[in-house]
N, C-alpha and C positions, 0 to 999 in steps of 0.2 A: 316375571310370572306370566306364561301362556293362558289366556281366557279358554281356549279351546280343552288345553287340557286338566281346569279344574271341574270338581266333582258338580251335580246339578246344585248340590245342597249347598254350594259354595256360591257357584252363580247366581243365587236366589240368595243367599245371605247380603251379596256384594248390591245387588238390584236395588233389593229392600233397604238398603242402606244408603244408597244414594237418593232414594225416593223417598227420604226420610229426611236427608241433607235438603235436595231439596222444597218439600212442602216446610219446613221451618224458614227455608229461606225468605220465600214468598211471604210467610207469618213475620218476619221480621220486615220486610218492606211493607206490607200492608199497616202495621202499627204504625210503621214511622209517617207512614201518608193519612191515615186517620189523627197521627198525633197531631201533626200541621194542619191538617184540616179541622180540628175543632180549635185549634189556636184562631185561626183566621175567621172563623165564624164568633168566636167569644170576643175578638178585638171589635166584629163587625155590631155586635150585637150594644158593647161598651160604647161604641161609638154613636150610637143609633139613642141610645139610652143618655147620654151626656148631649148630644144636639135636643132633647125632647125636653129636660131639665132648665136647661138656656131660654128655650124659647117656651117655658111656663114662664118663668122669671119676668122675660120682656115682658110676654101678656099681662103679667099681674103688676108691674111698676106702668105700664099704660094705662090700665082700668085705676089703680091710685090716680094717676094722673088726671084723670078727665073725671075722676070724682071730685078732686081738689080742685080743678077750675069750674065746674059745675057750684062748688060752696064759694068759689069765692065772688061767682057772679052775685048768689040769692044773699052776701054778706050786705048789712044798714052800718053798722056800726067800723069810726075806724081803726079802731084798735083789733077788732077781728079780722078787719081787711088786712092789718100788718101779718096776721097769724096767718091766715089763707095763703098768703103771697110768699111764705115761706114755705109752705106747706107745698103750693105749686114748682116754687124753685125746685125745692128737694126732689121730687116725684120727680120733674124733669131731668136732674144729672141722675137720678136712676135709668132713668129709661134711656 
């Protein structure tokens, strides 16, 4: 088929049809790059969110910690000091 010798109405069908081809092109690579990019933003975000969980965790088995040796200084009796002294072990393999 000769381009020269088809009608205007044809060359503008044939145009519009390529330019049609392709703008969906481009819309199908534009998804696939939005789709990987909120992938890699949702892992960055899961990860940001699971390091902040952790390191609440520490914090709050530290502050047990230095509560339970803070009671087992102000302990008189030694049956409490057995309780304290466990009390500190444990906080400690927490932390």
């Amino acid at each position: 088929m000769n381009f020269n010798k088809m009608t205007v109405r044809s060359k503008l069908t044939v145009a519009f049809g390529l330019l049609v081809l392709l703008v969906l092109l481009v819309f199908g690579l534009a998804l696939q790059s939005l789709s990987s990019t909120n992938e890699y933003f949702k892992t960055y975000v899961d990860g940001i969110a699971a390091r902040a969980a952790l390191a609440e965790q520490v914090r709050s088995a530290v502050g047990r910690r230095a509560n339970a040796e803070y009671e087992l200084v102000l302990v008189t009796k030694p049956d409490d000091f057995e309780e304290e002294k466990a009390a500190v072990t444990q906080a400690q393999g927490d932390v």
